[in-house]
N, C-alpha and C positions, 0 to 999 in steps of 0.2 A: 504494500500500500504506500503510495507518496504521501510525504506529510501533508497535512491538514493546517491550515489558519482560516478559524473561524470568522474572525473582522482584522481588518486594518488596521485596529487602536493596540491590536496587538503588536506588530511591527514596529508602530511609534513607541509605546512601552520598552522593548526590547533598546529600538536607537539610543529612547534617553538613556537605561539604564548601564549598556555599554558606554555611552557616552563618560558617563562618571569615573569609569576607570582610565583614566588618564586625564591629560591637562589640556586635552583643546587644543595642542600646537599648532594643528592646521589651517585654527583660525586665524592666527596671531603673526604678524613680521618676527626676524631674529631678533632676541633680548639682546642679545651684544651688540647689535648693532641699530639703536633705537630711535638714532636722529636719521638715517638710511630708510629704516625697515614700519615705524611706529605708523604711516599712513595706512600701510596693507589691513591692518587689524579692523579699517572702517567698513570695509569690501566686506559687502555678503556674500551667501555661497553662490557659488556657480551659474546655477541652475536658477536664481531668483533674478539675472539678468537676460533672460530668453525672454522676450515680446513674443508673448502667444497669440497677441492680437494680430503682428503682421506677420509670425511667421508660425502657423498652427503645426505645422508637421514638424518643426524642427525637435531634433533629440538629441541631448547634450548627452556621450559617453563616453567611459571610458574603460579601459586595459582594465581585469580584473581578474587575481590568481584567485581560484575557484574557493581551493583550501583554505586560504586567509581568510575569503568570506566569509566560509561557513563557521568559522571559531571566532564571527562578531568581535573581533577588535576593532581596530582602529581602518584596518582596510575595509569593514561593512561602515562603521561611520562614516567615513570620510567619502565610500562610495556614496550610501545615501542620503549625505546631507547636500552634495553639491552636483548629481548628478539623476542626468533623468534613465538615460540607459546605461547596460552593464554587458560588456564582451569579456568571457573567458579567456583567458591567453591561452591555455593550452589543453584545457579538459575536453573540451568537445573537439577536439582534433583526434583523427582516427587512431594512432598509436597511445591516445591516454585510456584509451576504452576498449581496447582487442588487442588481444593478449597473442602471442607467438605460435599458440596452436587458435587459433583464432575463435578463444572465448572470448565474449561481449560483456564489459560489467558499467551498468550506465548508473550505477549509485552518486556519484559523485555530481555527473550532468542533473538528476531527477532532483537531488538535494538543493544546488546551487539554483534552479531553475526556478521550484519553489520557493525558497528561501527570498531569491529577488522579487518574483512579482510578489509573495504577500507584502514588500515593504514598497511597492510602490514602481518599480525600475520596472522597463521593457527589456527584457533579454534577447540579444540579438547572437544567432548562433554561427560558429568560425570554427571548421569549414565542413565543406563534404566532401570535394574532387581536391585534392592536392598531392602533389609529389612528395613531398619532405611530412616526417613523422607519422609515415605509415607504417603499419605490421609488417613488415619486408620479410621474414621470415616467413610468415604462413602465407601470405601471398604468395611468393616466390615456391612455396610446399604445392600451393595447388597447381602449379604447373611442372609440377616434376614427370620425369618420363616414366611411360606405360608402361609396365612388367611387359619384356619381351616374350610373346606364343613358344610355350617351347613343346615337343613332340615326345612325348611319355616314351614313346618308341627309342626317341633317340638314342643311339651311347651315351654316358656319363664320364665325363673328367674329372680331376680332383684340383681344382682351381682354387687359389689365396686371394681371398678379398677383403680388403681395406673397410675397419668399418670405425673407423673417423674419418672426418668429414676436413678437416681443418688442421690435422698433426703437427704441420711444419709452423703453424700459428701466426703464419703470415698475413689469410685473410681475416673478414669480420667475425666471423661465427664460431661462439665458442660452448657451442650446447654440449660438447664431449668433455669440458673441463667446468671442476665445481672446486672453489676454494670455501673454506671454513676454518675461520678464525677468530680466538674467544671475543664476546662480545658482541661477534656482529653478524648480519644476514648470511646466510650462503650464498652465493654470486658466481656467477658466468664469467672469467676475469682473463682478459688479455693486455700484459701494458707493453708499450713501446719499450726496447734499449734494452732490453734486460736477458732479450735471449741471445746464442750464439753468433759471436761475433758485432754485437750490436741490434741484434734483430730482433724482432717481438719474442717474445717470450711469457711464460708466467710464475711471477714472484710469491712465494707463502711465508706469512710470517708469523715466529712460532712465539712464543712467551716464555717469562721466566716461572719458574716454580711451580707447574701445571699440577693439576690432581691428577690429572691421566695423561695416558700418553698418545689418547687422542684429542684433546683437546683442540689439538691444530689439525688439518686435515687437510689434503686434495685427492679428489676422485675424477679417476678417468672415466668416463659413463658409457654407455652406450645403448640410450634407451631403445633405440630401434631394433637390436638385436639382444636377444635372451639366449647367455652361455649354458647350457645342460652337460648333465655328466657326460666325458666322452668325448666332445667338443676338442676335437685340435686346433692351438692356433700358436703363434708366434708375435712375440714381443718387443720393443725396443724402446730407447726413447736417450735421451741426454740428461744428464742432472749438475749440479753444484749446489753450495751454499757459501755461505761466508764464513765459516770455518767449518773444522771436520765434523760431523757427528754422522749417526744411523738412525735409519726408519724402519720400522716392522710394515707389514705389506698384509690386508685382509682382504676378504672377500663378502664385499657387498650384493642384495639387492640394489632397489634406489640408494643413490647416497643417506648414509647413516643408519640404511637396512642393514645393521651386521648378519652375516650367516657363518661363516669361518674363519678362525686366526691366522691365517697363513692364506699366501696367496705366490705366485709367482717363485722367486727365491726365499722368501720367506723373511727378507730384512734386504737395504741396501745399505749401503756407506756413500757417505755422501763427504767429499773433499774439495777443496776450495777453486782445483780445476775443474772445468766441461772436460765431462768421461761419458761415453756410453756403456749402457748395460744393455743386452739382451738375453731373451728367453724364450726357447720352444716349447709347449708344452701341450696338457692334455686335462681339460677341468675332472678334478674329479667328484664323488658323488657329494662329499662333504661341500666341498667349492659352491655347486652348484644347489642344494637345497634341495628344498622339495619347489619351487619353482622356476627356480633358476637364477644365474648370476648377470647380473648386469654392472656393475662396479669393481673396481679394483680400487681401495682406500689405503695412500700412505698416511701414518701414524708419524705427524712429525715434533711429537713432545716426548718422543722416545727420550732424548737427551734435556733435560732439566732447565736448559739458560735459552733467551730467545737467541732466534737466529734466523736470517732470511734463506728460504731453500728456493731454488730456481730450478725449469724445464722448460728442455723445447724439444723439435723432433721429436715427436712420438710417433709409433705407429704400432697398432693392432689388428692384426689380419684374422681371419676364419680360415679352417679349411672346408670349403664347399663343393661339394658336387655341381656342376653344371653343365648345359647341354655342351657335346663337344663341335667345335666348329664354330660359325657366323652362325646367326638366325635370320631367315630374308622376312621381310616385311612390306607392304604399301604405305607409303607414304602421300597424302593429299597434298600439292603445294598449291594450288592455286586459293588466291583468299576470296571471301563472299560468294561463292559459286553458284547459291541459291539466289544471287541478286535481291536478297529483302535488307543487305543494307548499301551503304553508299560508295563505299570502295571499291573502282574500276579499275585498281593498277593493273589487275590480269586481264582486261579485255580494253580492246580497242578496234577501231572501225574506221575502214575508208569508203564515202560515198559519194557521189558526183556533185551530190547539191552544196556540201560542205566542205570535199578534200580530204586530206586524213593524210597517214594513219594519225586519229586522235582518240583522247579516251572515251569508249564509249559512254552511253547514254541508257542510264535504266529507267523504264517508264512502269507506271504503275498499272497492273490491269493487264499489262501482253502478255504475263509469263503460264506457264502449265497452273489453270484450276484458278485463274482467275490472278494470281499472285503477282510479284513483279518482276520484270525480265527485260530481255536489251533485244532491241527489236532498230532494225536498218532497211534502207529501200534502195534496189536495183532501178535505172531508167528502163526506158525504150533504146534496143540495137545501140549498141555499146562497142564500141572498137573494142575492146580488150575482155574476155573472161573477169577479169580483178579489176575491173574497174571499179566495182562492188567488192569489196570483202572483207572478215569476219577476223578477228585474232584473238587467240587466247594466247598471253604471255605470261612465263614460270620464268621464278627468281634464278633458278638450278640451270647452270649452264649444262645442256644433255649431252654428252659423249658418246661415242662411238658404244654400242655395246647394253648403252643401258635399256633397261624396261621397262616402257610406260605403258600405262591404261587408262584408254580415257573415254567419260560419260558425258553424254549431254543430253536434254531434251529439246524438240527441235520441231518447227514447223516454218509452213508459208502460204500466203493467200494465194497464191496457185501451183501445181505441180510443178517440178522440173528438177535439172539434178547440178551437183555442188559440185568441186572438185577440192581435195586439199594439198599443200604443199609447206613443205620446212623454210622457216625460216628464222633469220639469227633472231634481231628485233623485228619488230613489225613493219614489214616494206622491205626488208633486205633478206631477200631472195634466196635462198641454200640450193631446193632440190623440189622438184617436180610433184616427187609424191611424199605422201606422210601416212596420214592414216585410214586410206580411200575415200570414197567419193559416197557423201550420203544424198539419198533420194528424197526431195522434202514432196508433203503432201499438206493437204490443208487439215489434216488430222495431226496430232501430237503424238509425236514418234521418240523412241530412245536408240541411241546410240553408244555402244558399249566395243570398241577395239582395242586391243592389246599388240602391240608390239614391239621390236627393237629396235633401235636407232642406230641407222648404219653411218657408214662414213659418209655418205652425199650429204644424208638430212643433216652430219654433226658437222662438217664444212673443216674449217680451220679451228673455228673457236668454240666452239658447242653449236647448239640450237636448244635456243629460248620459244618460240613461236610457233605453232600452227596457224597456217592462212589459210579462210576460207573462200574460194574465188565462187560469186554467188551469180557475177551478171553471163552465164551460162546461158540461161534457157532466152537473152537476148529480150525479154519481157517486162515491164514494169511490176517489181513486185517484191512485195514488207516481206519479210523474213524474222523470225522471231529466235531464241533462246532462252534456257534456264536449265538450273539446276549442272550447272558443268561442274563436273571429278575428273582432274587430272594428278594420276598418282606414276609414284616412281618407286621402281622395287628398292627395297636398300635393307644393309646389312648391320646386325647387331651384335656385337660380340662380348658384350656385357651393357649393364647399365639401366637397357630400358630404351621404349621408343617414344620419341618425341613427341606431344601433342601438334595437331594441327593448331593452326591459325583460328580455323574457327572452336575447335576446341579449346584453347585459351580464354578464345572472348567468351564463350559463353559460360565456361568457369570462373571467370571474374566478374561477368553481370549479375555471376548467383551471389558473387562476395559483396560488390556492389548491393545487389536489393536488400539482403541481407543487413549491411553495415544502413544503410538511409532507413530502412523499415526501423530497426532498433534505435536510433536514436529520435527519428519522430514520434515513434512512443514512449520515449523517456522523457520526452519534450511537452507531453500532455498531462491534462490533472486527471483527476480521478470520475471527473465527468464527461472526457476524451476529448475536451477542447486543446487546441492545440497551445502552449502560451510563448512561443518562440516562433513568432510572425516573418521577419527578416533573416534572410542567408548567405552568407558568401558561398556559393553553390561550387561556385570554381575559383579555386585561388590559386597565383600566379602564374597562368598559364603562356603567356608570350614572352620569346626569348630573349629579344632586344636586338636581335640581329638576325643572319641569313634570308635577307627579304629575297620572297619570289620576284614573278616576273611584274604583275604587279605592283613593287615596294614593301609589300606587306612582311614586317617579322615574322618568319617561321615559331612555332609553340617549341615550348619546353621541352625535351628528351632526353631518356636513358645519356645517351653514347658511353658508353664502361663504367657510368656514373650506378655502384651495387649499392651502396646506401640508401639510397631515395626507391620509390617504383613510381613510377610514370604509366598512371594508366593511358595514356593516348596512345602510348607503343603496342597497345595489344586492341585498344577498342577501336581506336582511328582518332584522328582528329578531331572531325564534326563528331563523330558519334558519341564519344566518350561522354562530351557536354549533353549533347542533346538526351543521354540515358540518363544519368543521372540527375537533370533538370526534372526528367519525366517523373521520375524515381518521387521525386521529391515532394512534384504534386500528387504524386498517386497516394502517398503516403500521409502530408501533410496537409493536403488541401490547397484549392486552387488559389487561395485570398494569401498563399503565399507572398511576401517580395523578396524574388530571389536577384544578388547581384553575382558582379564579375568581379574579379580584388585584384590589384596586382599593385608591384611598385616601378617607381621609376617613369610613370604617368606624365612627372612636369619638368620631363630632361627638355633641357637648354640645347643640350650638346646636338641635337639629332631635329630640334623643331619639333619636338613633342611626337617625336615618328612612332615611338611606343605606343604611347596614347591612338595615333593614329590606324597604327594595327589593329589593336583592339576593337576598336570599333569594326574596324573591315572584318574582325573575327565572329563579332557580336551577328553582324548582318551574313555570314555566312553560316552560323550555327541557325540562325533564325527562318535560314530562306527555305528549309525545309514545309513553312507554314502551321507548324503544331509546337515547335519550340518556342518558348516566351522567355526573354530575361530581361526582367526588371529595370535592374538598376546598374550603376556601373560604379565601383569602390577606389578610388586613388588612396594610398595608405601613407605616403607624405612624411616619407622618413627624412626630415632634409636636413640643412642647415643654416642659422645666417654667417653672413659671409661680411667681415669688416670691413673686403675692398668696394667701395662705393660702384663700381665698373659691373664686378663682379656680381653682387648683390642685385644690381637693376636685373640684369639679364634673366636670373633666377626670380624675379618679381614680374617680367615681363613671359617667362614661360608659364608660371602659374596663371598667371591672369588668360593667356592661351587656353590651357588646359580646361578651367572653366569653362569658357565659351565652345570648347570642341564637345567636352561633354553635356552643356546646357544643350546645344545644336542637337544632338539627338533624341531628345524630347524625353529620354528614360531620368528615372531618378537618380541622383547625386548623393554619394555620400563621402565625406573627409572618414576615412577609414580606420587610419594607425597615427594619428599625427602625434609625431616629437621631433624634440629639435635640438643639435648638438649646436656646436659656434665653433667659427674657422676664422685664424686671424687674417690680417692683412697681409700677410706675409705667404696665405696659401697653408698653414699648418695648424690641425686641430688641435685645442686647446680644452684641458682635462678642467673636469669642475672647480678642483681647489683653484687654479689659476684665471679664472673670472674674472675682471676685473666690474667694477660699479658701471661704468660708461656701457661693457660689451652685456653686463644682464639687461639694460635701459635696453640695448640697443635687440634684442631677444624678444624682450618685452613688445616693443614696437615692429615686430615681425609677426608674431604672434595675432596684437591687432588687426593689421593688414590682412592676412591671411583671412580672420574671422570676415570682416567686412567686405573683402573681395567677393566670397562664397555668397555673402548675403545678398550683395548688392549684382550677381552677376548670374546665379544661377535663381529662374522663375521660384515663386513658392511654392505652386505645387509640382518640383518636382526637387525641392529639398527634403532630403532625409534628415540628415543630420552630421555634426561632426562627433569623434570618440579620440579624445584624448588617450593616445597608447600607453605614454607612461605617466601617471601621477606624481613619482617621485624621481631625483637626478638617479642615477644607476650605479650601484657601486662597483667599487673598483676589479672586484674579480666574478661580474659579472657574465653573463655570455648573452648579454645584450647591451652595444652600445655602451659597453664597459669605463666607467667613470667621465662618463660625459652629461654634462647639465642639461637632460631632457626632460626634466618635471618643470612641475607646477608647484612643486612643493623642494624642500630639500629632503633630505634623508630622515633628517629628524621632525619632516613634519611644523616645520617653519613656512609657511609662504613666501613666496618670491616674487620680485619685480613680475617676470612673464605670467603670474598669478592676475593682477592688474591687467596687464596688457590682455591677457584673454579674456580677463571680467566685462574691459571698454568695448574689445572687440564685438561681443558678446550686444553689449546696450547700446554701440552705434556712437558711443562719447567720440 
């Protein structure tokens, strides 16, 4: 059940009563400095300088750690005395809520959610579609490759396989290693510097005077695989510490399942140089329990005094039976083949009226049973066969030798017959034939051929392309397609076979509905009203660079980038948006407002060409006809700038930015605004080094900013602005780290740009 507030007087009860445990700072200028600071104290809050009268929609918000809230300190006061809305920084982001095997725990969003509107605040929710702070783990799990087909029949080999995932601890994932050290969590732990020769590695560190001698611990895991009696496999790994001592070595289930005192060798030594040890062996029944061993645990409070112990290179093999030989499989390469989404890379079409080859055209309604499909028109008496014709294009460059099979279904508003031929890309010519000659009728036919690719069709360089040459029967006449498979034999020799393309997407739309279904019902009360109206649906989705033909910035992606996951690498471009847009109202209701967030909106340097993308993006996710977006989010990370030169430019791009975004008629929102200070000289300057003149001059940016917004973007289609950070950021911060981006200091003092955002705010 979500909590319950019966009236509103309860929330104001709760403000004053918090209110009392502390002294108010954030009402008040610095005491130390009180001929400077003594005016701020007369400034009321925030939120009491909004004109409802001219500007009804406006919502004053800001950055809000969820957790802080909900322990009503001084971060709930301060939020709702001076503010009308309230954004989570990071709770409602997909990685605070979906956990690694991809449980969903929305306690924290249902609490914060409640918590705010009983007292009054609009809660605007950030985000849904974003690359950074996603479950990369379990994501990345649901596209792991398919247990390769094997034939029971087959021979059996006795094959070693690796079953870490990460040994050499080079990359990010360290689910095979669990450190446990008194006092604190047990933890996943890979640090820089520490392993061999300077390279990742992982440090343990043990204590003086233990009660036991496991006290300290690291376990190798391997939850995926369950060691049974019997089990042969082989060991290795590297060790040291900082001085000499020895480890005993057990045998776990889960970490800190004991099941045996002995494991491996039964103890190591450990000395101040990197040694390897290795071991073959064979679990035996004790090792393995009654259901089996998944851990190997060193004990390292064997030796009484602390001391750090270090590993790297490990490695844990099975010995396994496996088929012997390669395993052949089909592989699907072509993407959307069923034409129901918008991705044409694999088809393309030359016709007389328009030229080509270009990327086809799917229309809705041509395809088999009514669906959608890619439909082309031959003239009248045509000089050439291919003047008309059809291509399916694969990423797989096809060699001599290999085996394809390929489906389609197929018709045309009058008889006659096709021919095919190889070709590299589409227009460049290989070889006469490919995969025969289909007969179209005005019935819905399948076509299903298998064969191999010799040298003519593979030319020099492969062949990517089947042509279909359609103006044959010399006749005017639409020719349709759908549902094309083109698959290529390929071999496995361990591992697993890859998912298709559409297999991917349609196992990330389930994670997708999934991840938006569950947090729109943690967003709702207990009467199913939704109370998180506002979304940043997509955050920052354009790259700042690689413009098409166009101009347009290309969007965000992967390229070797394994931290982040980039749902557009698997959904598409347009589609990603336009699913989870769908997602959103299907989930949350259509009285949604959903925006677009990104940064970098009011670059100087480019003419605002970000911004300008955006919108080109905005209007291509849209052209669909059923996708709707809102609004459009600038997050306005900036800063002012001492050199006069410098500053105009930067006041002359915002005031742009305004106008490009009022021009599109959707709503406006100041999204993340803080603001650091650059001196004249071109170098950022840390908070303590502030000088009185450079906070005025903060302050007076601040204003500008507010009044430009006001005075520039219509009222109804002002949202609102959300102050990112309330207070400067301290120093070892991992935001904007000791730079004077509040509104407040640290201690909850008011600041000059407190004023200046008050004025901006009343229009003074």
């Amino acid at each position: 059940m979500k909590k319950q507030y019966i009236i509103l007087a309860l929330a104001a009860t709760l403000l004053a009563s918090c209110a009392d445990e502390f002294d108010r700072n954030f009402q008040v200028g610095r005491p130390d400095k009180t001929e400077q600071y003594a005016y701020l104290s007369e400034y009321k809050a925030l939120k009491d300088y909004v004109d409802l009268s001219k500007y009804p929609n406006f919502k004053l918000g800001v950055g809000t750690d969820a957790a802080d809230y909900a322990n009503q300190g001084v971060t709930y006061v301060v939020t709702n005395v001076n503010f009308t809305e309230t954004v989570a920084g990071n709770a409602m982001k997909m990685a605070s809520c979906v956990d690694d095997k991809g449980s969903m725990n929305f306690a924290t969003v249902e609490s914060y959610v409640n918590e705010a509107t009983a007292a009054g605040l609009s809660v605007y929710g950030h985000t849904l579609a974003w690359h950074s702070q996603q479950p990369v783990k379990w994501l990345t799990s649901l596209m792991a490759d398919k247990p390769v087909p094997v034939d029971p029949n087959a021979p059996k080999v006795d094959t070693w396989v690796e079953q870490l995932t990460n040994g050499d601890l080079e990359g990010a994932d360290a689910g095979n290693f669990v450190v446990r050290e008194p006092g604190q969590a047990d933890v996943n732990r890979i640090t820089d510097g520490v392993g061999v020769d300077g390279s990742r590695g992982i440090v343990v560190h043990s204590v003086d005077n233990p009660a036991q001698d496991w006290d300290t611990q690291f376990f190798i895991y391997t939850p995926n695989h369950t060691w049974l009696a019997g089990d042969k496999f082989r060991f290795k790994m590297k060790i040291r510490a900082d001085r000499a001592a020895s480890a005993s070595l057990q045998a776990h289930a889960a970490p800190g399942a004991y099941i045996h005192w002995t494991m491996l060798a039964g103890n190591y030594n450990f000395t101040t140089e990197w040694k390897e040890v290795t071991y073959e062996g064979e679990i035996s029944a004790d090792q393995a329990g009654g259901n089996g061993m998944l851990s190997i645990a060193f004990n390292l409070n064997v030796d009484k005094a602390a001391n750090n112990y270090y590993f790297d290179d490990m490695s844990w093999e099975a010995l396994i039976q496996a088929a012997a030989g390669p395993v052949k499989y089909w592989e699907n390469i072509v993407a959307n083949g069923d034409m129901e989404g918008d991705d044409v890379s694999c088809f393309f079409t030359t016709e007389p009226s328009t030229g080509g080859p270009h990327a086809s055209t799917i229309y809705d309604g041509v395809g088999k049973d009514g669906t959608r499909g890619i439909m082309l028109q031959s003239e009248d008496n045509p000089a050439q066969d291919w003047d008309t014709q059809f291509f399916i294009r694969v990423p797989d460059a096809l060699l001599e030798g290999t085996k394809i099979h390929v489906q389609f279904d197929y018709r045309a508003d009058q008889e006659g017959d096709a021919d095919t031929q190889a070709h590299n890309e589409p227009g460049a010519y290989q070889h006469w034939a490919c995969i025969g000659s289909p007969h179209f009728t005005t019935n819905w036919q399948h076509w299903d051929k298998e064969v191999t690719v010799d040298g003519n069709m593979a030319g020099g360089a492969g062949m990517h392309t089947i042509a279909f040459n359609l103006a044959k029967n010399k006749k005017k006449t639409k020719f349709y397609f759908d549902n094309v498979v083109f698959e290529v034999e390929k071999e496995s020799t361990g591992g697993g076979i890859p998912l298709t393309p559409e297999e991917k997407r349609d196992t990330l739309m389930w994670a997708m509905d999934k991840w938006v279904s569950g947090m729109m019902e943690a967003c709702k009360n207990d009467a199913g009203e939704v109370l998180v109206k506002g979304w940043d649906v997509v955050n920052e989705a354009i790259s700042g660079g690689n413009p098409d033909s166009e101009g347009v910035y290309a969007l965000q992606h992967a390229n070797g980038d394994e931290n982040n996951f980039f749902w557009q690498d698997y959904l598409g471009d347009l589609d990603y948006v336009r699913y989870v847009v769908g997602l959103a109202r299907k989930y949350g209701g259509n009285d949604l407002k959903l925006f677009v967030n990104d940064y970098n909106l009011e670059s100087d340097w480019d003419d605002n060409g970000k911004l300008k993308s955006l919108i080109k993006w905005v209007e291509r996710w849209e052209a669909d006809g059923v996708t709707k977006i809102d609004g459009l989010g600038t997050q306005m990370h900036i800063s002012c700038y001492m050199n006069p030169q410098t500053q105009e430019k930067k006041k002359a791009a915002i005031t742009n930015m305004f106008k490009l975004m009022a021009a599109t008629g959707k709503l406006v929102r100041v999204s993340e605004l803080d603001m650091g200070l650059v001196d004249a000289d071109g170098n950022k300057v840390n908070t303590p080094d502030v000088t009185e003149e450079q906070h005025h001059a903060m302050a007076d940016f601040y204003k500008w900013i507010i009044q430009e917004y006001l005075n520039t973007v219509p009222v109804a289609q002002q949202w609102g602005i959300t102050q990112w950070a309330a207070t400067d950021s301290p120093a070892g911060s991992g935001w904007r780290a000791n730079e004077p981006i509040g509104l407040w200091d640290q201690n909850y003092y008011r600041k000059h740009t407190y004023a200046g955002f008050a004025d901006g705010l009343s229009g003074k």
